[in-house]
C-alpha positions in Angstrom: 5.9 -4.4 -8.3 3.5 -4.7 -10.9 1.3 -1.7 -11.7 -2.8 -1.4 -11.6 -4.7 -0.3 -14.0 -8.4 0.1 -14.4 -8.9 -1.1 -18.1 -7.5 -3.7 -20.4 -7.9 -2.8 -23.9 -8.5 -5.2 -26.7 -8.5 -4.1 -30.2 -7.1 -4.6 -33.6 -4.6 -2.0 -34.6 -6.3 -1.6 -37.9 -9.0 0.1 -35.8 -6.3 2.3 -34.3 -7.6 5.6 -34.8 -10.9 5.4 -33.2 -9.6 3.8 -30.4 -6.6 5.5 -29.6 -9.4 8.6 -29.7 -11.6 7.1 -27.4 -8.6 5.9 -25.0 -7.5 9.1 -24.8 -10.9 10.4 -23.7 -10.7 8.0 -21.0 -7.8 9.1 -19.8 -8.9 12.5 -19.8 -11.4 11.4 -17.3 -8.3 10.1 -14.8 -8.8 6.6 -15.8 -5.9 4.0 -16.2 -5.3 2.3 -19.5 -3.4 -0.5 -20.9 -3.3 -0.9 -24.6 -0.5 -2.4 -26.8 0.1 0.4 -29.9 3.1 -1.1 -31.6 2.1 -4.8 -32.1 1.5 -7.9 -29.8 3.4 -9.9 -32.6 6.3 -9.1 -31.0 7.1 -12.8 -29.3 6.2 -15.2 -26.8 8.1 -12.7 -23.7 4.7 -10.6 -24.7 2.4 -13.4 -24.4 3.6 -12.8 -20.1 3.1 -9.2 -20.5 -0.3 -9.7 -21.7 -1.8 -12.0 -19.5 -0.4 -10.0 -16.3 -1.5 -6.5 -17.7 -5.2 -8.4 -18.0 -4.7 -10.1 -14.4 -3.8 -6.0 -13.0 -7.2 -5.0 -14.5 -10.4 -4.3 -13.3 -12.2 -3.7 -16.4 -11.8 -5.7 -20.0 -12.9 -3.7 -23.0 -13.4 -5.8 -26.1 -13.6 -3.6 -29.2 -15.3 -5.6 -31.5 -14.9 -5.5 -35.0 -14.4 -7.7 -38.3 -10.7 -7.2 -37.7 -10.2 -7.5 -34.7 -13.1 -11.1 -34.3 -10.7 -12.5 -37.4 -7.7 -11.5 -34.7 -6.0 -14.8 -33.2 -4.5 -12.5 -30.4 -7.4 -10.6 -29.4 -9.3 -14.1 -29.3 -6.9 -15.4 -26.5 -6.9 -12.1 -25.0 -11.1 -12.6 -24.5 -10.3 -16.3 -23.7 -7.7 -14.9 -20.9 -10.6 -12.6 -19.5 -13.2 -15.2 -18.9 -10.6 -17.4 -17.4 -9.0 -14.4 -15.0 -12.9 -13.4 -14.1 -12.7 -10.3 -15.4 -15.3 -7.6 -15.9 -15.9 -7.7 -19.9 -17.8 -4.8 -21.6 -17.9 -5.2 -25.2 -17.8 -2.3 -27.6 -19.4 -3.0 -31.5 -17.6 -0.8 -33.9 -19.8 -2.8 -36.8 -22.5 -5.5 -37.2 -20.2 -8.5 -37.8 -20.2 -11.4 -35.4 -18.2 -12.5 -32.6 -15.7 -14.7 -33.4 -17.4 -18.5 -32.2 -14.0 -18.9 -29.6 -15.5 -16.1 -27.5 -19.0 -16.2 -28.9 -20.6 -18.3 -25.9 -19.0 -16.3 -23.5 -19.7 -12.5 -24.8 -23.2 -13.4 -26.3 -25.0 -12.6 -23.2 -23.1 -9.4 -22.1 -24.5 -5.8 -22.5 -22.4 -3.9 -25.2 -21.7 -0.2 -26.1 -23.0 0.0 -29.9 -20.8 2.5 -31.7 -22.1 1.4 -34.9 -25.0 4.0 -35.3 -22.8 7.7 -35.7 -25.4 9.4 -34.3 -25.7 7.9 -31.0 -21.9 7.3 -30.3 -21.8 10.2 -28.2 -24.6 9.1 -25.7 -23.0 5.4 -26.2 -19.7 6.9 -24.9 -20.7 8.9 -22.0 -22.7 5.6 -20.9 -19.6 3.4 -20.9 -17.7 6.1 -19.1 -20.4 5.9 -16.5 -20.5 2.2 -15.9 -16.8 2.6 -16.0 -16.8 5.1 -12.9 -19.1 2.3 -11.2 -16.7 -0.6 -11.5 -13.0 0.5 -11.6 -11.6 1.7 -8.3 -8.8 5.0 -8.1 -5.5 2.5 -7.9 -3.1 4.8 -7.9 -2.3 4.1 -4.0 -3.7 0.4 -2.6 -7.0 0.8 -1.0 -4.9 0.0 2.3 -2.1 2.8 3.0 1.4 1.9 3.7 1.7 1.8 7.8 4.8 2.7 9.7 6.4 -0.3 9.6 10.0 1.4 10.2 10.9 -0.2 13.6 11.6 -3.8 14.1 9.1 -6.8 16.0 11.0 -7.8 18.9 10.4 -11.9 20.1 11.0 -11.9 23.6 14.1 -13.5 22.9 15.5 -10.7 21.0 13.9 -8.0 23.9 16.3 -10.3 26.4 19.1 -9.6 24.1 18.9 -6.1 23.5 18.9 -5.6 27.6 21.8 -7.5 27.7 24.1 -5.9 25.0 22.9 -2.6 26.2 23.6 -2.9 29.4 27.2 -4.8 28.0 27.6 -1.5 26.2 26.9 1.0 29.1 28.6 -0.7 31.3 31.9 -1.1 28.4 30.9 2.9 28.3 31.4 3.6 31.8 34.6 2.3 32.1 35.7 3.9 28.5 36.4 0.7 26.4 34.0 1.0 23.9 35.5 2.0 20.2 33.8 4.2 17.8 32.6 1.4 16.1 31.0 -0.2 19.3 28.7 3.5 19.3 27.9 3.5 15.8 26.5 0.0 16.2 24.4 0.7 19.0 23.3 3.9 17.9 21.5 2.5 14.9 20.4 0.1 16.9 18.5 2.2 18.9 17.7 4.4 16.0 16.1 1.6 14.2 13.8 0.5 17.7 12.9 4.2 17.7 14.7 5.3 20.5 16.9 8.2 20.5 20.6 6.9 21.2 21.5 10.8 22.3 18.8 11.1 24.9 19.7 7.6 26.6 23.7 8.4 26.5 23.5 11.6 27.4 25.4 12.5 30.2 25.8 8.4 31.2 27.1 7.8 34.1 27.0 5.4 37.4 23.9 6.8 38.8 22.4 7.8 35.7 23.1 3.8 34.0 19.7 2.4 36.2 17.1 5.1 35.6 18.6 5.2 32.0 18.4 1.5 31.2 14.6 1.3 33.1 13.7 4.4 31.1 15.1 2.2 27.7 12.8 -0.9 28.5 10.0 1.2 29.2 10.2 2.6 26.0 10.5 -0.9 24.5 7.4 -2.2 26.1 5.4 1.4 24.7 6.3 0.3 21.2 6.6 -3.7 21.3 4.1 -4.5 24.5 4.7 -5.3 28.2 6.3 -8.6 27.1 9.1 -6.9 25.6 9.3 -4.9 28.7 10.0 -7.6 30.7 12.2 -9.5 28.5 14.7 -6.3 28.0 14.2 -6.2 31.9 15.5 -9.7 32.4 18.0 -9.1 30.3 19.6 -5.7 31.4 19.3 -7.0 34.9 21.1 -10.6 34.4 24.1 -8.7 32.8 24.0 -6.6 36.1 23.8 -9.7 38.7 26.7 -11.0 37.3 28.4 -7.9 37.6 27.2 -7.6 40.9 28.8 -11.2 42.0 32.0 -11.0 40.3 32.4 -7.1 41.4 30.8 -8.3 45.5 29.2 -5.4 45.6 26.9 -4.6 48.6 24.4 -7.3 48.9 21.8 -4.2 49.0 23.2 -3.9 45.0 23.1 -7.9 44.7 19.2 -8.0 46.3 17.7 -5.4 44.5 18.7 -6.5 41.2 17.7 -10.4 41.8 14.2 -8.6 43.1 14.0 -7.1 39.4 14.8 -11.0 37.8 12.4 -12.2 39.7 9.5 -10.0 38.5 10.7 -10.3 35.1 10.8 -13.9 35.0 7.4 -14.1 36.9 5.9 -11.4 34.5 7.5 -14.0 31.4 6.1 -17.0 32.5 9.4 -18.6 33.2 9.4 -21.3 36.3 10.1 -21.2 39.7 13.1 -23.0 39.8 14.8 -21.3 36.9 14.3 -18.4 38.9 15.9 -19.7 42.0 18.9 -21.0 40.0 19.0 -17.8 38.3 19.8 -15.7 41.3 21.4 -18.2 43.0 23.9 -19.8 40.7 27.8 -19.5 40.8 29.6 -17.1 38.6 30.6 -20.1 36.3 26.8 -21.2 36.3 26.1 -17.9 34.5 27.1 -18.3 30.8 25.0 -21.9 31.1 22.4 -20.3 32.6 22.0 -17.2 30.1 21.7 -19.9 27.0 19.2 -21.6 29.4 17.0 -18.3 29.7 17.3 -18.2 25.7 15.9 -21.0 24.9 12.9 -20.9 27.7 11.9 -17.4 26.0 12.1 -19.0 22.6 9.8 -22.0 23.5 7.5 -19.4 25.3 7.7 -17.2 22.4 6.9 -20.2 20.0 4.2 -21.9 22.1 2.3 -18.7 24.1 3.0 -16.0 21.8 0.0 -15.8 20.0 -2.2 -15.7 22.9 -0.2 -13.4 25.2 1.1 -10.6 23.1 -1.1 -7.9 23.3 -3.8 -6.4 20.7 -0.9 -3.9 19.3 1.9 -6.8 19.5 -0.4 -8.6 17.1 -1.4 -6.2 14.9 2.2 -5.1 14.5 2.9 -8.9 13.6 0.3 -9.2 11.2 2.0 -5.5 9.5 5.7 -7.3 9.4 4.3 -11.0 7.8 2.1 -8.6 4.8 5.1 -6.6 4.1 7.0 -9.8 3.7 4.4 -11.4 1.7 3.4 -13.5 4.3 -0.2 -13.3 3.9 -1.6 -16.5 5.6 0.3 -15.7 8.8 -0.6 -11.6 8.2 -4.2 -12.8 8.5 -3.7 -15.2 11.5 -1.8 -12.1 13.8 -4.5 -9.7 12.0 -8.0 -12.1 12.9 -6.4 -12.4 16.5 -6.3 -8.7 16.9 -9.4 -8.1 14.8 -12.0 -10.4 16.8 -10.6 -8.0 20.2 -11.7 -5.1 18.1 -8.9 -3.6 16.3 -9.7 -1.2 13.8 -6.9 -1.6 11.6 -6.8 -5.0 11.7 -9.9 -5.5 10.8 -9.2 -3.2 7.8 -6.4 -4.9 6.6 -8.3 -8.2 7.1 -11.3 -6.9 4.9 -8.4 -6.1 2.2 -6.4 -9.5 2.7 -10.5 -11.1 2.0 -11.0 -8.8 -1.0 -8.0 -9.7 -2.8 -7.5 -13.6 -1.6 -4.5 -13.0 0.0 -3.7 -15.6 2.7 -7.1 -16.1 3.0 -10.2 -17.6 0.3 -11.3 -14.8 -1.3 -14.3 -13.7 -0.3 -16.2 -10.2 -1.0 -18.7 -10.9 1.7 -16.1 -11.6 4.5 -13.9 -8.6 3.0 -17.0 -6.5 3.8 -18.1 -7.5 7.2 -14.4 -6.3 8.3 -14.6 -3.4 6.3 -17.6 -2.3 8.0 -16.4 -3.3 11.5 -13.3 -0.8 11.2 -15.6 1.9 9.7 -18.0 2.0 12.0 -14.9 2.7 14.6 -13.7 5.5 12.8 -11.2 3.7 10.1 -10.7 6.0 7.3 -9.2 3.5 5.2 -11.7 1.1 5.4 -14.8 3.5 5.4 -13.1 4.3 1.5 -12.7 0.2 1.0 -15.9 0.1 1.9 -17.4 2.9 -0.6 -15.6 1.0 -3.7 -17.3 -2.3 -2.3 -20.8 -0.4 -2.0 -20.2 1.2 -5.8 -18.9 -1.6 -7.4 -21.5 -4.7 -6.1 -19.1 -6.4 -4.1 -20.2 -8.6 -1.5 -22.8 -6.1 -1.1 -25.8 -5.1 -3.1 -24.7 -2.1 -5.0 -25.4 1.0 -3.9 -23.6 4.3 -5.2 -25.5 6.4 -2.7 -24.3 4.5 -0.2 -20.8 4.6 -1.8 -20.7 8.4 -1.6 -21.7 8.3 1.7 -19.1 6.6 2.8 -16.6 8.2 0.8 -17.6 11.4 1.9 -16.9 10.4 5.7 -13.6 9.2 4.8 -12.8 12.2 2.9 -13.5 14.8 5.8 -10.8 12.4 7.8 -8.7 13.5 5.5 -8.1 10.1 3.4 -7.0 11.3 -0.1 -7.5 8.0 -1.6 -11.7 8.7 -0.4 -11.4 12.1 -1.6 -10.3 10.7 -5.1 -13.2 9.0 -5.3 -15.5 11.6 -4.0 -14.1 13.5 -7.1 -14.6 10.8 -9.5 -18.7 10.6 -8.3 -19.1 14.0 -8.7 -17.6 14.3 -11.7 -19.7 11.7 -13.3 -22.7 11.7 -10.9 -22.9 8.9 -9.6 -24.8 8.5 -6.6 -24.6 12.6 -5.9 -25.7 15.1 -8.2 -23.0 16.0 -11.3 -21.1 18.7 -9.8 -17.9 19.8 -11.7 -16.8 22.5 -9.1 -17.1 19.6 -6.3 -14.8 17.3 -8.2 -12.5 20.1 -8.5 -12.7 20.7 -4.9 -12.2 17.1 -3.5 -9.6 16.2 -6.4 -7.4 19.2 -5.1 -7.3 18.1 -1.2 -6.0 14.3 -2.4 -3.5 16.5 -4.9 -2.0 18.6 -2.3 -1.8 16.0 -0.1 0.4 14.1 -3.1 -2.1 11.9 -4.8 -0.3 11.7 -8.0 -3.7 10.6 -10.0 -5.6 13.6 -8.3 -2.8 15.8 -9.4 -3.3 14.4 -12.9 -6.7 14.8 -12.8 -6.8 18.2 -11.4 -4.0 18.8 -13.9 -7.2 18.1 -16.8 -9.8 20.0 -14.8 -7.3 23.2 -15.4 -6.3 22.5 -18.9 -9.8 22.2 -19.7 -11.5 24.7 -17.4 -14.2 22.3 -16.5 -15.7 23.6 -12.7 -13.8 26.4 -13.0 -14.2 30.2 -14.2 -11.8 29.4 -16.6 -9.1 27.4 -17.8 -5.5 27.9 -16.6 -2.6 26.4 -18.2 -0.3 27.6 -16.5 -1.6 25.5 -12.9 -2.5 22.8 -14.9 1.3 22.8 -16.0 1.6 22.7 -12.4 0.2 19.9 -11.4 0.7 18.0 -14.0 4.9 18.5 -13.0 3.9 17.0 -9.7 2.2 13.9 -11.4 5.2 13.2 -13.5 7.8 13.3 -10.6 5.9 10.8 -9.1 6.4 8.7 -12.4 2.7 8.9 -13.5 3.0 8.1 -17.8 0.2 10.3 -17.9 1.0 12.9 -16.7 4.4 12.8 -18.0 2.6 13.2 -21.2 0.3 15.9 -21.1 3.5 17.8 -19.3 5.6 17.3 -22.4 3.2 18.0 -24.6 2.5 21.2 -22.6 6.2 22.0 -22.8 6.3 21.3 -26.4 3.4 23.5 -27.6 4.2 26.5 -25.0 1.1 26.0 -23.2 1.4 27.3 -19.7 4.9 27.7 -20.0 7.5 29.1 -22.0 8.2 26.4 -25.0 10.8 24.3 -24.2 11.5 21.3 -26.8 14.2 19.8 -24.8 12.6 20.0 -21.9 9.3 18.0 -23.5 11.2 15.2 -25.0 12.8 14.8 -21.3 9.1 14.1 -19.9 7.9 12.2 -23.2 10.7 9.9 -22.9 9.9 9.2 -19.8 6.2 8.2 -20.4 7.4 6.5 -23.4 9.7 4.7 -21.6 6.8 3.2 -19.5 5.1 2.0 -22.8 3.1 5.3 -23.5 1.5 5.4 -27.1 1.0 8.7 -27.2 4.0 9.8 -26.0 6.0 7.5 -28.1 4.4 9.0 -31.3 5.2 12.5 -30.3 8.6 11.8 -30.0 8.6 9.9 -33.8 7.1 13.0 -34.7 9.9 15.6 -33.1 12.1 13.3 -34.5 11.2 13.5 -38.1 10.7 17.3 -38.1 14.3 17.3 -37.3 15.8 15.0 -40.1 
C-alpha cells in the first residue's frame, strides 16, 4: 500500500540547504514530508514515483526560486499539482518570476515570502499554521480497521456448514473421523468464531441436538437470523435422512421435519419444496439437497439485499472495502446507513470524501459524517473535525474542529486525540497550549499511534510543555515509533543512539535504525550514514 503524506516538496537541489532546514523544522512539528534529496534525474521509473508521491499528498509546496522556475522537473511537478487538484502554497526564496508553464496557475495564489531575512521567521511560523489547517494526521486512515476476521456467510454457505457439521458429528459419534477430518473442522469453526472445544466437548448422542442448535444460534448472533435458518436447514436435512435410512421412531423422523419446515418457511423457500423435502424417498435425497442449493442461491441473489438485516449489511459492505470493492461497499453500506447505522454511515462519509465507489463529494461525505457523530461515532466525529478544519464540504471552522475532536478524543479515538495535540500545539481554534498537546499526544502514543509517539518523542527531546527536557523518554518513544516503521522516527532514534543522547552511545546500534529510515528514502538519514561511513575510511 502506498504511504500518505501531508506535503509534497518541490525544489531545486541547488537550494538544498535552506530547504532541507526548513523540512526538518516541519518534521519537528510531526508533519509528513516527501522530498527527493539525491536527484529526480534518475529515469523515467521516477517520473511514477513522482506523480504518486504528489497524488498521496495533501499539501504541494513550491519553493520558488531562479533555479528551481529554470527547472524542467519541478515545472511538470507544478503542472502535476494543478492537474491532481492539489493544495499549492508557494514559497519565494527570491524576486525572480515564475516560470510562464506554471505562471497562470500560481499567479493568483497566496505565497510565503522568504525573501526579506528579517521576516522569515514570522513567514515560517505562518506557513506552519496554514499547514496545521489543511493537512490531516495520516498516519492511521481516518476510518479504523474493523474486525473483519470472520467470514460472510450466503445463505447457501450457512446451509452448508449445518450439513458438514452435522456430517462431522455424526462421523464423530460413530468414531470414523481421522485427525485430519478435526483439524479441518476446527479451523473452520475457529475462523466463524466459534470455539471448536466448547461445541465438541464431551459430544455425544444426547449432547449432538442441543450442541448443533447451540452452533446455529451462534451463527445467526454473528451472520443474522438468515444464517440461522439456513445452518438450521441444513443440520436438520443431514439428520432426516439419517432418520429414514436408520427408521428411527417416527417421534425422531417428525420432530426433525417440524424443524425443516420452519427453516424453509423462515427462508422463503415454497410450499411444495417443503412437502417434497420431508416427504421424498431416500434416493430423492441427494436431488433434493442440490435442489435446496440452488433455491438458497437464487434467494440469496435476488432478496438478499433487502432481507439481510442492518448488521448482515453492514458486514457486507466491511468484506466488498477490504476487497476493494468500493461501489458494492457503498451499496451494502447506504442500505444500512439510511436504517441508521452509525458505522455505516461513517464509512459512507469516508467512501464520499475520497471518491471511492461513489462521485466524490465533500458535501455528501459530510452529511454522513455528521449522521454517525451525532450517534456517538468516534471515528466519524474525528472525520468530521478534519472536514470542519480543513473547508471541506463545510464552511471552515477550526473551533468547531476542536470541538469535535475533543469529543472524539474523550471516547478514546487516538487518531482525534492526535489532532487535538496538533490544535493545541499550534492554536488553532483553542488557545496555544504546549502542556495540552503533550497531554493528548501521549493518550494516542500509549495507545500505539506511531506519529503521536514521534511527536511526543520531540516534545521530550525538546522539553516544550514540559518542566524539562528528557532524553532519555524521548529515546523511548521514539523506539516505539521506529518498530512501527515510522522513517522518522527511525531517525531521530539513530541519531540519538549515535550521539549518546538518552542512552548509552551505541554506533552499531544507530546505523541499524538509520538504515532503516534510509531504506525508506530518508535524506537525513541517508547522509548520516555517508557521514559514519567516511569517518571510518
Amino acid at each position: 500500500m502506498d504511504s500518505r503524506y501531508n506535503i509534497f516538496v518541490s525544489y531545486s537541489r541547488k537550494n538544498s540547504e535552506l530547504v532541507l532546514a526548513i523540512v526538518k523544522q516541519l518534521q519537528e512539528k510531526g508533519f509528513t514530508v516527501w522530498i527527493d534529496k539525491d536527484g529526480i534525474e534518475s529515469g523515467d521509473a521516477f517520473k511514477t514515483v513522482i506523480v504518486r508521491a504528489i497524488k498521496m499528498s495533501d499539501v504541494f509546496l513550491f519553493f520558488s526560486s531562479k533555479e528551481a522556475n529554470d527547472s524542467p522537473w519541478t515545472v511538470k511537478e507544478v503542472n502535476t499539482a494543478v492537474h491532481l487538484k492539489k493544495t499549492i502554497i508557494p514559497i519565494r526564496m527570491d524576486d525572480s518570476d515564475y516560470n510562464d508553464s506554471v505562471l497562470f496557475d500560481l499567479v493568483g495564489l497566496d505565497y510565503v515570502d522568504l525573501t526579506n531575512e528579517e521576516k522569515a521567521g514570522a513567514a515560517l511560523n505562518k506557513l506552519i499554521n496554514t499547514l496545521f489547517s489543511k493537512t490531516t494526521p495520516i498516519e492511521v486512515s481516518n476510518i479504523e480497521s474493523k474486525d473483519t476476521t470472520k467470514k460472510t456467510l450466503s445463505n447457501v454457505e450457512g446451509f452448508e456448514v449445518g450439513y458438514d457439521l452435522t456430517v462431522y458429528v455424526i462421523h464423530k459419534l460413530r468414531g470414523q473421523t481421522l485427525p485430519k477430518d478435526d483439524a479441518m473442522i476446527e479451523k473452520e469453526l475457529s475462523l466463524l468464531g466459534i470455539n471448536p472445544d466448547l461445541l465438541l466437548a464431551n459430544l455425544n448422542a444426547e449432547t449432538m441436538i442441543p450442541q448443533l442448535s447451540e452452533c446455529a444460534i451462534k451463527l445467526g448472533r454473528l451472520y443474522g437470523k438468515q444464517i440461522e435458518n439456513s445452518v438450521c436447514l441444513g443440520a436438520l436435512f443431514v439428520l432426516s435422512v439419517i432418520a429414514k435410512r436408520s427408521n428411527i421412531s417416527e417421534e425422531f423422523g417428525h420432530s426433525y421435519d417440524k424443524g425443516i419446515i420452519s427453516a424453509c418457511s423462515q427462508l422463503g423457500i415454497a410450499d411444495g419444496v417443503i412437502n417434497r423435502l420431508i416427504s421424498g424417498s431416500d434416493d430423492e435425497m441427494e436431488s433434493m439437497l442440490e435442489e435446496l442449493k440452488n433455491l438458497l442461491t437464487i434467494k440469496q441473489t435476488d432478496n438478499v439485499k433487502e432481507s439481510l438485516s442492518i448488521e448482515d449489511c453492514y458486514n457486507n459492505g466491511v468484506s466488498c472495502y477490504e476487497s476493494e470493492n468500493y461501489t458494492e461497499a457503498a451499496d451494502w453500506f447506504l442500505k444500512a446507513a439510511n436504517k441508521g447505522h452509525a458505522s455505516s454511515q461513517c464509512y459512507l462519509g469516508y467512501l464520499y470524501a475520497h471518491g471511492l465507489g461513489v462521485k466524490m463529494s465533500d458535501e455528501d461525505a459530510v452529511s454522513w459524517y455528521k449522521k454517525a457523530a451525532e450517534q456517538g461515532d468516534s471515528l466519524a466525529q474525528n472525520n468530521l473535525g478534519s472536514m470542519c478544519r480543513e473547508g471541506r464540504g463545510v464552511q471552515k471552522n477550526v473551533e468547531e474542529a476542536a470541538r469535535w475532536f475533543r469529543i472524539a478524543a474523550s471516547q478514546g479515538s487516538k487518531l482525534a486525540q492526535y489532532n487535538l495535540a496538533i490544535m493545541y500545539l499550534a492554536g488553532s481554534g483553542v488557545p496555544q497550549d504546549e502542556a495540552e498537546a503533550v497531554k493528548w499526544y501521549r493518550e494516542a502514543a500509549e495507545q500505539g499511534l506511531s506519529q503521536a509517539q514521534y511527536s511526543l518523542g520531540n516534545m521530550y527531546r525538546t522539553g516544550s510543555g514540559l518542566k524539562e527536557k528528557d532524553e532519555s523518554e524521548a529515546v523511548k518513544w521514539f523506539k516505539k515509533a521506529a518498530e512501527q516503521g515510522l522513517a522518522d522516527a527511525q531517525h531521530n532514534l539513530g541519531y540519538m543512539y549515535y550521539n549518546g543522547c538518552g542512552t548509552k552511545r551505541d554506533v552499531d546500534e544507530a546505523v541499524y535504525w538509520l538504515k532503516k529510515a534510509a531504506a525508506q528514502g530518508h535524506y537525513d538519514a541517508k547522509s548520516a550514514l555517508k557521514m559514519i561511513q567516511n569517518m571510518k575510511s
